[in-house]
FIGU-28450 format. One record per residue (C-alpha): residue in one letter; x, y, z. Coordinates in steps of 0.05 Angstrom, whole numbers, plus 5000, padded with zeros to 4 digits. Each point is the difference from the previous one (the first is absolute). Example, Ala and Ser with C-alpha at 12.3 -4.5 7.8 and 13.67 -1.06 7.14 Angstrom:
BEGIN
a524649105156 s502750694987 
//
This chain:
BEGIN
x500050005000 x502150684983 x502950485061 x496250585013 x506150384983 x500749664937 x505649645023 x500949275000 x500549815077 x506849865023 x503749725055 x507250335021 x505349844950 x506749905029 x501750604959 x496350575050 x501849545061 x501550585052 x506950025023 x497250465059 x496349225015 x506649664988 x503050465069 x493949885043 x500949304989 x507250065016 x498450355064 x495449555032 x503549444967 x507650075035 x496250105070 x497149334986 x506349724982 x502950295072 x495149625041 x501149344958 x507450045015 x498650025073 x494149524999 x505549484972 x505350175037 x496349965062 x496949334969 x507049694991 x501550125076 x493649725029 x501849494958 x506449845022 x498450175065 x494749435009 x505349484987 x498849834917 x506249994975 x501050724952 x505349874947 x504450614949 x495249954944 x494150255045 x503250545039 x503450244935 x493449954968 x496850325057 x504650675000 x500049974924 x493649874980 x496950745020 x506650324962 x498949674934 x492850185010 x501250685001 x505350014945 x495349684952 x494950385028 x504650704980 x500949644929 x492049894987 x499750875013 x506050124962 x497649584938 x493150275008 x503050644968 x503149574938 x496649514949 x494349675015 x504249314992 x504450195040 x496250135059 x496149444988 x506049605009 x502450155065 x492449905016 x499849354974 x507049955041 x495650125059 x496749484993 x504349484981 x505850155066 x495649745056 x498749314965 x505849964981 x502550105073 x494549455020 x503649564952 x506150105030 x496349845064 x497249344979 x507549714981 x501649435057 x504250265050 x499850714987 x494150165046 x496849635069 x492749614959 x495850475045 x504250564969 x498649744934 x492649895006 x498350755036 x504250364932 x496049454958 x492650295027 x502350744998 x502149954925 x493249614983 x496750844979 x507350194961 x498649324960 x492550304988 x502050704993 x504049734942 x495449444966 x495150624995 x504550494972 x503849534953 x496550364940 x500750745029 x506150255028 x503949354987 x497750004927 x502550654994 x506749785025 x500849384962 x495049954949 x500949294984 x497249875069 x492449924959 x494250314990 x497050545034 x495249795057 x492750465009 x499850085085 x493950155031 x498850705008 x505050214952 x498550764972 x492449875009 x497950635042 x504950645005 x496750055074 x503749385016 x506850134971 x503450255056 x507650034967 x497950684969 x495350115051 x493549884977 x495850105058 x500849995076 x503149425029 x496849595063 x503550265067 x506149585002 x498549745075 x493949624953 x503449824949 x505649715047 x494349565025 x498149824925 x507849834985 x499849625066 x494149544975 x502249874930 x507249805017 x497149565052 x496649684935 x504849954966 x504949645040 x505050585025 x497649785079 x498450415059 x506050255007 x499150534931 x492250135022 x502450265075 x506050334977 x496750384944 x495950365056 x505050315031 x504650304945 x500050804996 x494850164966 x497050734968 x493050015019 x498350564950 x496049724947 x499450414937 x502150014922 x506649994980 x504150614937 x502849814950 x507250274987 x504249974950 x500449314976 x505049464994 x501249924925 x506250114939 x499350654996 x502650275070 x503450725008 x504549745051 x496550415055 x500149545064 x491249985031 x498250045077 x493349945021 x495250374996 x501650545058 x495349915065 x496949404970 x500749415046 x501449344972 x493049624986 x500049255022 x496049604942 x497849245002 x506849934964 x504650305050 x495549645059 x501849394959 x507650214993 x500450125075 x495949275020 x505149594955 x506550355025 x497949885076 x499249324981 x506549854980 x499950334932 x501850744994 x502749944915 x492550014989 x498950645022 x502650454946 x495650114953 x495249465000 x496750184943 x501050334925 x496650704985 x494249824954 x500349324999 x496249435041 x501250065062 x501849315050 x498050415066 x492650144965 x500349424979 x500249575058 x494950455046 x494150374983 x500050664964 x499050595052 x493150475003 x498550434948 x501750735004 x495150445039 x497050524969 x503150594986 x499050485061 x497350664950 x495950505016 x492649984957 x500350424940 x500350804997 x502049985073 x506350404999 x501650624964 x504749894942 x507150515007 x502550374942 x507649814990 x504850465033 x503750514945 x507250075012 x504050684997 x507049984982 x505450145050 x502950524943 x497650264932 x505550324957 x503350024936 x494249614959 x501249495060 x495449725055 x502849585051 x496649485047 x503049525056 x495749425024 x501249495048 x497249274985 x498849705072 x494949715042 x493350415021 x493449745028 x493550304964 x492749935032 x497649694944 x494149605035 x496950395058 x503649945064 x506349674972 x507650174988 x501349584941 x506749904983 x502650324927 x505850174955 x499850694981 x503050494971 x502250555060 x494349755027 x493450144955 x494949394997 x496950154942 x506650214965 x502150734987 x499050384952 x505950364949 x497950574959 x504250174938 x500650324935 x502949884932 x506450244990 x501950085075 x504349485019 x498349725070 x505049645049 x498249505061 x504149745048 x497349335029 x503149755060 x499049305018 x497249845071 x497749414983 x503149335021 x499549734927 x503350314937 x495450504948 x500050234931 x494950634987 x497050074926 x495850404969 x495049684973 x498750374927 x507250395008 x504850184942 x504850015048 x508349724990 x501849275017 x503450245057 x493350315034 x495749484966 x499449495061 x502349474971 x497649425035 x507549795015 x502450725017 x498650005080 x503150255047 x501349725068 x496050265069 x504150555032 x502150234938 x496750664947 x499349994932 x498250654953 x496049934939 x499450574947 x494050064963 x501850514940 x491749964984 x500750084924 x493149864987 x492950194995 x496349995057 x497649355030 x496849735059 x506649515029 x501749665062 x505049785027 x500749235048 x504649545013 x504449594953 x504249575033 x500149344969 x495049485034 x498350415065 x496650594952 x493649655008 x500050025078 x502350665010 x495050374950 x495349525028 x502250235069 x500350724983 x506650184959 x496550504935 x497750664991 x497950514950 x504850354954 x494350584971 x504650314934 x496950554968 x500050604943 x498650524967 x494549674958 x497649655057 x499950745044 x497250354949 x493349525004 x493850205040 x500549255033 x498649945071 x505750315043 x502950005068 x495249665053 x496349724950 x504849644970 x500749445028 x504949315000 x496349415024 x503349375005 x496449424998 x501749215015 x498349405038 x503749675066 x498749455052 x500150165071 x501349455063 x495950005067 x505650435025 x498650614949 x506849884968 x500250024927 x500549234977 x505149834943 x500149334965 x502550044924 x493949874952 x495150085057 x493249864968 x496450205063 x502150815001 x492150215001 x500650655039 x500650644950 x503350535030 x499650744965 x506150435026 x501449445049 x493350055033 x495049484991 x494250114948 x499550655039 x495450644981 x502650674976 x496750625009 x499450544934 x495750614979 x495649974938 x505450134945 x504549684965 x505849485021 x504849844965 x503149345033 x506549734978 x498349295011 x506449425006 x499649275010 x505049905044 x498849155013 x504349434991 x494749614952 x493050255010 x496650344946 x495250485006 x493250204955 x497450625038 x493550454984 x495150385033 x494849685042 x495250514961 x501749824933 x502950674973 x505849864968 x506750185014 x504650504965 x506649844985 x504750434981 x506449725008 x503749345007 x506849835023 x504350414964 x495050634995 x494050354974 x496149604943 x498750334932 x492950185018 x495649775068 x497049355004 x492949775031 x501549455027 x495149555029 x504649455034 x507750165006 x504749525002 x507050025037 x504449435007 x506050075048 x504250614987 x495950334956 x496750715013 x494650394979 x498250655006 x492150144999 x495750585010 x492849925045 x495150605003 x496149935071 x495650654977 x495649484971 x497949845070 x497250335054 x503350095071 x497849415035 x502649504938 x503649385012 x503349724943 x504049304997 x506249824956 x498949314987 x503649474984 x498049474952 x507449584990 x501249315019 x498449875067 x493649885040 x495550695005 x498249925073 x507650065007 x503050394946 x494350414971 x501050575036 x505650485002 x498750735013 x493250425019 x500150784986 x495550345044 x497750624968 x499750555064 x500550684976 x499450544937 x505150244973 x501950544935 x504149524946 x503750444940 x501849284981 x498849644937 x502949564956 x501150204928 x497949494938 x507150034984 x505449925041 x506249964970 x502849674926 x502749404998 x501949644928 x496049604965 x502949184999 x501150174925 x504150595011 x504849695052 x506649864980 x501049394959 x503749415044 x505549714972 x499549375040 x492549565016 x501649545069 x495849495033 x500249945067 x496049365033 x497849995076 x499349405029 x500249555075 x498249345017 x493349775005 x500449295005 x497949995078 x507349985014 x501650365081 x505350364973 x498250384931 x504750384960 x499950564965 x502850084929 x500450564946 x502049674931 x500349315040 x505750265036 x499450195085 x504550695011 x507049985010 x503750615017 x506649834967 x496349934926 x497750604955 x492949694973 x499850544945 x504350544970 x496350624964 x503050564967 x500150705029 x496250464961 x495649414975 x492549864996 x498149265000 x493749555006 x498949505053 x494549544991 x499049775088 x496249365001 x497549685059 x500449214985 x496249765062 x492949875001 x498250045070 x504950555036 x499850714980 x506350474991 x501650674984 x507050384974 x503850535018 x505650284960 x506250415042 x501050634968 x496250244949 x492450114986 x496849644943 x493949954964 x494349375002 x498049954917 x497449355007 x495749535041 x498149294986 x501450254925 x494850605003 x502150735013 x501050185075 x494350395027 x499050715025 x502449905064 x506749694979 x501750544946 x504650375033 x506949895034 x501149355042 x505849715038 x494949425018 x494549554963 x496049435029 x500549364951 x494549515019 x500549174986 x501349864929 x501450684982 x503350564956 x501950655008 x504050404938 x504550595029 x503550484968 x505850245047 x506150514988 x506249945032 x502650765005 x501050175073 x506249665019 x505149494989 x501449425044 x497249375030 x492449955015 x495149555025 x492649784972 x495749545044 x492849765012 x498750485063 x495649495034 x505949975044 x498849335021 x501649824935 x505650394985 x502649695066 x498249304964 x505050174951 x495450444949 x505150484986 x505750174937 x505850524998 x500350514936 x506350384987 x498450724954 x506550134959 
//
């Protein structure tokens, strides 16, 4: 069945694994690892103490053991960073040291026969863990090992899924008691089930971030979690914990592969589903207008910002500090005024514990302000880009682009509004000033706790939040609006109209004013694309309450609503919008392209828990230039989306093109002017005409569903 997002469900692919995961494990993990060295130690010398005879091999194993535990333990975090097969190996090596130990046990004279038989019961769940996961992470390490194996529970609900965090977990005192049970079952004795109990657990139940993934393409930055984020003890880690006490602490480390089906879920029941999301009911709260930023200095045809990236909490639900990335601060994003031909300079400084990139979304900007989704820098650290704005004017923005954590932080907060303008845009009677307004508009998932719930390709993100409120009201005078509309999702699409039927006037799109305006009775945005449109509230009296809908994928009840405008007061309105709004060339007047390129958009959809991402059947690499145009060049590139279930869009770095073509008829009004960004639905084609005049350099162009870029949906471009 189809996602609501349009989206074919997925599990966590090893690929978006969070490292940040990786270092909680690690920390609750080595504790473990300190009481099992003392629990054997102390084992040994009852032992010998009661008379049985204690030989070398057992006290060496018995100081050893908890060392090599740890050691392999460090290896399964390091190699979590590294290829997939590589970490799977020193899983799989996990796995294989403590029966090979037994085996050692079991050879005549090496071990007292009660000795023998204890280390015999305690490996009985390694011998399971591995019979399950003999198609999973041992395929992936040797895969002639046979086919892949389907485990119960494996990807079927994201609410149960709790390796990218996928809903709240059970308390861990009760899921202790579960682990307790089942290893009883299954042969591990009493001495797992009590032990279990009493290992240091996090109560704090809750849904996990996603950071920036283990995969290939790593910067070389080293991840720590998540600041102020305590480590979360799953059914896994209770598992993890139960199996070292008893005797078997190379378990622990990772007992199961991102994505993939999973041997803890597999042997115990999945947990609750999550709880509903703890939301106001619609209209409650007010919805903010963005704050505007001044520059600290304005000279020389130069404006000059500094912004801090860090950590804020916004009230986004009533009553609650929510935690949020920001830039210096501002949940919704700030706002950056500026005009063609003044060159603008901002200093970000990076209080985050996580590299960032910055790019402006729509920019002609040089490579080395682009934001290049391998061009971080560190935390502590500043970097300045320079935005010469030789342009028109546009409605941008500007979010995070670090490679694989871009989803989370514009998802947690990391974009704002880069509002270029012009002469020909000034010289417009358009509505100014207050009345202009940004609005951005997207979808999220909260937990019980308020906190903003992460999970990459979350299907269950079903509260829309307008300028980071949710589906709040906004107060305006009978006149004219003009709204400067962005969807600023991961994946959701959006189909928004009036609740009263009058249609909507659009006037501009991504990369500025349209030709002429545009009734519009539905408007669709996919993620990353704007819109400007004008509304005239005169038609209504004071008293009026009118809805923008929403009638995208999704179920109504949840997603149908996004905005109310309560109409309060009169007001004068020397506004209007004029039948034509600027000139733009006709598609047979545009410069003839030298060069016609198809680019195919593709990802798995063969049920597989760890899809990739392709563009030309190849996933991005970093180190290879995709495509090489000429500067000074015009070309066509045919985009083709060759699923037939998931929908993707694309975004080109750099320039601003045209849409001539869709599904082989001529692109409508709304898509006649400039875009940096086009939807491409399942099955099919968009024709673009594009330019490459701004700059020379290396580039990127991406579907900006960033889950799917993060999938691997992405391609370099060098201009030359």
């Amino acid at each position: 069945m189809e996602s609501e997002l349009n989206t074919p469900p997925t599990a966590a692919p090893f690929d978006r694994v969070p490292a940040r995961r990786a270092f909680d494990t690690a920390r609750t993990s080595v504790k473990i690892y300190g009481a099992l060295g003392t629990v054997s130690l102390l084992a040994v010398v009852a032992v010998a103490g009661s008379g049985h005879p204690v030989n070398t091999f057992m006290w060496v194993r018995a100081v050893l053991l908890p060392v090599v535990a740890v050691l392999v333990h460090r290896l399964t975090v390091s190699a979590s960073r590294g290829s997939r097969r590589a970490f799977e190996r020193v899983r799989a090596l996990a796995v294989i040291l403590p029966i090979a130990i037994t085996g050692v046990d079991l050879i005549p004279g090496v071990c007292p026969p009660w000795y023998a038989v204890m280390q015999t019961v305690c490996v009985l769940p390694v011998i399971r863990l591995a019979f399950l996961t003999r198609g999973t992470a041992l395929r992936t390490a040797f895969p002639r090992w046979g086919p892949r194996p389907v485990l119960p529970g494996a990807g079927r609900h994201p609410a149960r899924s709790t390796w990218c965090g996928g809903g709240p977990n059970p308390p861990a005192r009760r899921a202790a008691r579960l682990m307790g049970r089942g290893l009883r079952r299954r042969g591990a004795g009493h001495l797992g089930a009590i032990a279990v109990r009493f290992l240091p657990l996090s109560v704090r139940p809750g849904s996990e971030g996603v950071g920036r993934p283990a995969g290939s393409h790593s910067s070389g930055v080293t991840y720590r979690p998540h600041p102020g984020r305590k480590s979360l003890i799953t059914r896994r880690s209770a598992l993890g914990g139960a199996l070292a006490a008893a005797g078997l602490p190379l378990l622990a480390p990772g007992l199961r592969a991102g994505g993939e089906a999973h041997a803890a879920e597999a042997l115990l029941p999945a947990g609750p589903h999550r709880a509903q999301d703890p939301v106001p009911p619609a209209f409650t709260m007010a919805m903010p207008v963005p704050r505007v930023l001044r520059p600290l200095s304005s000279t020389g045809g130069l404006d000059c910002y500094e912004l801090t990236i860090r950590k804020a909490t916004a009230e986004i639900l009533p009553g609650t500090a929510t935690e949020v990335l920001t830039y210096d601060g501002s949940f919704p994003g700030p706002v950056i005024h500026a005009r063609s031909g003044r060159r603008v300079l901002v200093r970000h400084r990076n209080g985050l514990d996580m590299p960032a990139s910055v790019h402006l979304h729509g920019g002609s900007v040089p490579p080395s302000s682009d934001g290049n989704p391998m061009d971080v820098f560190a935390p502590g650290t500043s970097r300045t880009y320079m935005y010469t704005n030789r342009q028109s004017h546009a409605s941008l923005w500007f979010h995070d682009h670090a490679h694989h954590m871009e989803a989370e932080h514009v998802y947690r907060g990391l974009s704002g509004m880069y509002l270029l303008t012009d002469d020909l845009e000034q010289s417009l009677p358009l509505p100014k000033g207050r009345y202009d307004v940004p609005v951005t508009i997207r979808d999220a998932r909260f937990d019980e706790h308020g906190q903003l719930a992460y999970t990459m390709g979350d299907r269950t993100r079903t509260t829309i939040l307008a300028n980071g409120r949710p589906t709040p009201h906004f107060e305006v005078a009978a006149r004219k609006y003009r709204f400067r509309l962005l969807n600023g999702s991961n994946l959701r699409i959006f189909a928004l109209s009036l609740s009263d039927g009058t249609p909507l006037t659009q006037i501009g799109s991504d990369g500025g004013l349209l030709e002429r305006p545009v009734a519009v009775p539905v408007l669709t945005l996919s993620p990353g694309e704007r819109a400007d449109v004008v509304i005239d509230f005169s038609r209504h009296p004071v008293g009026t309450r009118l809805v923008l809908t929403n009638t995208g994928p999704g179920r109504p009840e949840q997603v149908g609503k996004v905005l109310r405008f309560d109409v309060v007061r009169t007001a004068d309105d020397p506004s209007k919008v004029p039948h034509v709004l600027r000139d733009l060339p006709p598609a047979s007047a545009l410069p003839k392209a030298a060069v016609t390129r198809h680019i195919e958009l593709s990802m798995d959809e063969d049920g597989r828990p760890d899809p990739r991402g392709f563009i030309n059947g190849q996933m991005y690499d970093p180190e290879r230039v995709d495509t090489t145009v000429a500067f000074g060049s015009s070309e066509i590139w045919n985009v083709t989306n060759a699923n037939k279930r998931a929908s993707h869009n694309f975004h080109l770095h750099l320039v601003q093109f045209r849409v001539l073509e869709r599904g082989g008829r001529p692109a409508g009004p709304t898509e006649a002017g400039l875009k940096d960004t086009v939807r491409v639905m399942p099955g099919e084609t968009v024709k673009l005409h594009v330019t490459f005049d701004g700059f020379r350099g290396d580039y990127v162009y991406h579907c900006h569903m960033l889950d799917h870029s993060a999938m691997g949906m992405m391609a370099n471009f060098r201009v030359r």
